[in-house]
C-alpha positions in Angstrom: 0.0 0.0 0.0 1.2 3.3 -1.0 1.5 5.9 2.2 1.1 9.4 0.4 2.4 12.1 3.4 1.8 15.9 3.1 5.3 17.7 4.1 5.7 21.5 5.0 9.1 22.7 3.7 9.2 25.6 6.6 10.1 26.0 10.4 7.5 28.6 10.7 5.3 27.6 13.7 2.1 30.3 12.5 2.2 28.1 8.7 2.4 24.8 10.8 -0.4 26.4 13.4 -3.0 27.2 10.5 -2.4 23.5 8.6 -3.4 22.4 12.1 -6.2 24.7 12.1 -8.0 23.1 8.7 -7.2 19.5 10.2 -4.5 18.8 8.1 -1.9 16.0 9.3 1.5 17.0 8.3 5.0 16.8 8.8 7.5 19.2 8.4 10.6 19.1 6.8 13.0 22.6 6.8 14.3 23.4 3.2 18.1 24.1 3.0 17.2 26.6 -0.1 18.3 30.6 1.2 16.3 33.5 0.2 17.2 36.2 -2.0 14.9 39.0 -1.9 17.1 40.6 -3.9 16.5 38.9 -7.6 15.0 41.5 -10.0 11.6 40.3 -10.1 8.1 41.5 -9.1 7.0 40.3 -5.8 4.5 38.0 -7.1 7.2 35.9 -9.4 9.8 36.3 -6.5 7.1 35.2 -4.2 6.5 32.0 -6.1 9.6 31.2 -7.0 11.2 31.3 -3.4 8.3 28.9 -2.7 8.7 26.4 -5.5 12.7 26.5 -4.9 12.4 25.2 -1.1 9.3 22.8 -2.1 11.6 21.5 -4.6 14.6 21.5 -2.4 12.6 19.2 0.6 10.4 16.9 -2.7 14.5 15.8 -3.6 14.5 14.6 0.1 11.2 12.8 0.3 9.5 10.1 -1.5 8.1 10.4 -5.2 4.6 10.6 -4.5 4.8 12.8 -1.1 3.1 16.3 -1.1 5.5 18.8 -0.6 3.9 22.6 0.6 6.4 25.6 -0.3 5.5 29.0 1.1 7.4 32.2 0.6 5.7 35.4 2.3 7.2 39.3 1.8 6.4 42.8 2.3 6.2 45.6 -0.2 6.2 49.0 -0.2 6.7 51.7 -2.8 8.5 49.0 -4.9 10.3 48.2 -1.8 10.8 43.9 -0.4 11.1 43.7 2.9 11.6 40.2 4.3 12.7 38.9 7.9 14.7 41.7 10.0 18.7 41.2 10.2 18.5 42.4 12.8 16.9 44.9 16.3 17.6 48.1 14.0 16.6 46.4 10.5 13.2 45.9 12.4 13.3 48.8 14.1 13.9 50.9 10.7 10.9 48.6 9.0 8.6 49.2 11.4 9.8 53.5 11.0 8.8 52.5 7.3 5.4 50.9 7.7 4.2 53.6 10.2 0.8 55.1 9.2 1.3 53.7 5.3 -0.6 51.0 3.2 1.5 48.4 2.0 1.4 44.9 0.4 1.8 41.4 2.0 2.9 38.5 -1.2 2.6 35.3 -0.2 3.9 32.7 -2.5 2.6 28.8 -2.5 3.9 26.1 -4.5 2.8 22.2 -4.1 5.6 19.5 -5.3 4.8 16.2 -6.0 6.0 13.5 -8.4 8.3 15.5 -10.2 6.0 18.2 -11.2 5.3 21.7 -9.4 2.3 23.8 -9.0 2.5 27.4 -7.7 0.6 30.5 -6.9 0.3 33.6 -4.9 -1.9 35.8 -2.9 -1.6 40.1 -2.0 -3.4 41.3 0.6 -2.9 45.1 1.5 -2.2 46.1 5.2 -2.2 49.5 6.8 -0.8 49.9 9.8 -1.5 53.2 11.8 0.9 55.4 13.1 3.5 54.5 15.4 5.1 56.5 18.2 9.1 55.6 18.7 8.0 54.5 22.3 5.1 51.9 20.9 7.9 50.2 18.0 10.7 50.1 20.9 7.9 48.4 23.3 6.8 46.1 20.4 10.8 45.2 19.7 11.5 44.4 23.4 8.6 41.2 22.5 11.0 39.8 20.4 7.9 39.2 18.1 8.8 40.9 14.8 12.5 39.6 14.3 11.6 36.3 12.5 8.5 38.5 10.5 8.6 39.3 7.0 7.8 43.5 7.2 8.6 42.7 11.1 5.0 42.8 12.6 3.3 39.6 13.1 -0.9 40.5 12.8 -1.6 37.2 14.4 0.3 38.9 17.6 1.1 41.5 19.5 1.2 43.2 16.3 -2.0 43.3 15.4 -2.6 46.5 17.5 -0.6 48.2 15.1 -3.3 47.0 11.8 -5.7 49.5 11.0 -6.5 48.2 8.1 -6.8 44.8 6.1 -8.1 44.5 2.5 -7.9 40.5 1.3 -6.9 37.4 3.0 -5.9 37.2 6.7 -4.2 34.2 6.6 -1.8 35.4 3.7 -0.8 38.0 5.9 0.2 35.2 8.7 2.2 33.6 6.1 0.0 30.6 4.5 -3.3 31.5 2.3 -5.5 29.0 3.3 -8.1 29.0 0.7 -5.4 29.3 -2.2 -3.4 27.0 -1.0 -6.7 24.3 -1.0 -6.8 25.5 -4.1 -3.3 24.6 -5.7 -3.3 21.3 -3.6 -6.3 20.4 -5.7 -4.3 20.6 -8.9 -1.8 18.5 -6.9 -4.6 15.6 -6.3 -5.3 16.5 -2.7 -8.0 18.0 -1.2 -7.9 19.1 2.3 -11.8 19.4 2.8 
């Protein structure tokens, strides 16, 4: 009998919490592939392709008919990527950035199995109000935003900071729910 298991290719425990959330049984397998948010490419292709590299990357490691689930999730403003923070002033500085602006939250998805790959991606537009230097140094000594692409987590402590959210929440957490049912579908899967 042929044992088919559905792998997440991240250590992210807010992608593994929301797989959880939908009843999903999973294991999860971290992807040696590094991010470049640097590549000259629009935030949607960059998006996917991060994802389908580090789905790829973990389907090389696991059987031929496993599911693999890439995700790749970044921040844009004014043309801007903004990823995880370096480091406390990298966070601090994004947060500075994101004060009392609109800007865009890119998640990519891709789904590996059997040699082929299926990808897509999801925007949502958050605003976040405007931030006193005493609220982002209070919200930095959390710890929260340094593993955070755009260094808020809305699913957190940051969400006191979101005045505004136009598309899907859980994109903004890092894992699209609904597209990803979608795209898993095209794999042969269906979560529901």
């Amino acid at each position: 009998m042929l044992i088919i298991a559905i792998i997440l290719a991240s250590a992210s425990p807010r992608r593994q919490e929301l797989l959880r959330q939908v009843g999903c049984d999973f294991t999860v397998m971290i992807s040696d592939f590094i991010e470049d948010n640097n590549q000259d490419l629009s935030p949607q292709k960059l998006a996917m392709l991060q994802a389908r590299n580090k789905a790829v990357d973990v389907a090389a490691k696991a059987g031929i008919d496993d599911i693999v689930i890439g995700a790749d999730t970044i921040v844009v403003l004014d043309g801007k990527i903004y990823g995880k923070p370096v480091d406390i002033n990298d966070a601090r500085q994004i947060l500075t950035t994101l004060s009392g602006r609109q800007h865009q939250v890119y998640t990519g998805i891709a789904v590996a199995r059997a040699g082929e790959t299926w990808t897509d991606y999801v925007v949502t537009s958050v605003r976040i109000s405007t931030l006193t230097g005493q609220q982002i140094e209070k919200y930095l000594a959390t710890g929260e935003p340094m593993d955070k692409a755009g260094a808020y987590a809305i699913q957190g402590v940051g969400a006191l900071f979101v005045e505004d959210i136009s598309g899907c929440y859980t994109n903004v957490v890092g894992l699209p729910l609904n597209k990803l049912s979608n795209v898993l579908r095209k794999a042969g899967v269906t979560l529901l």
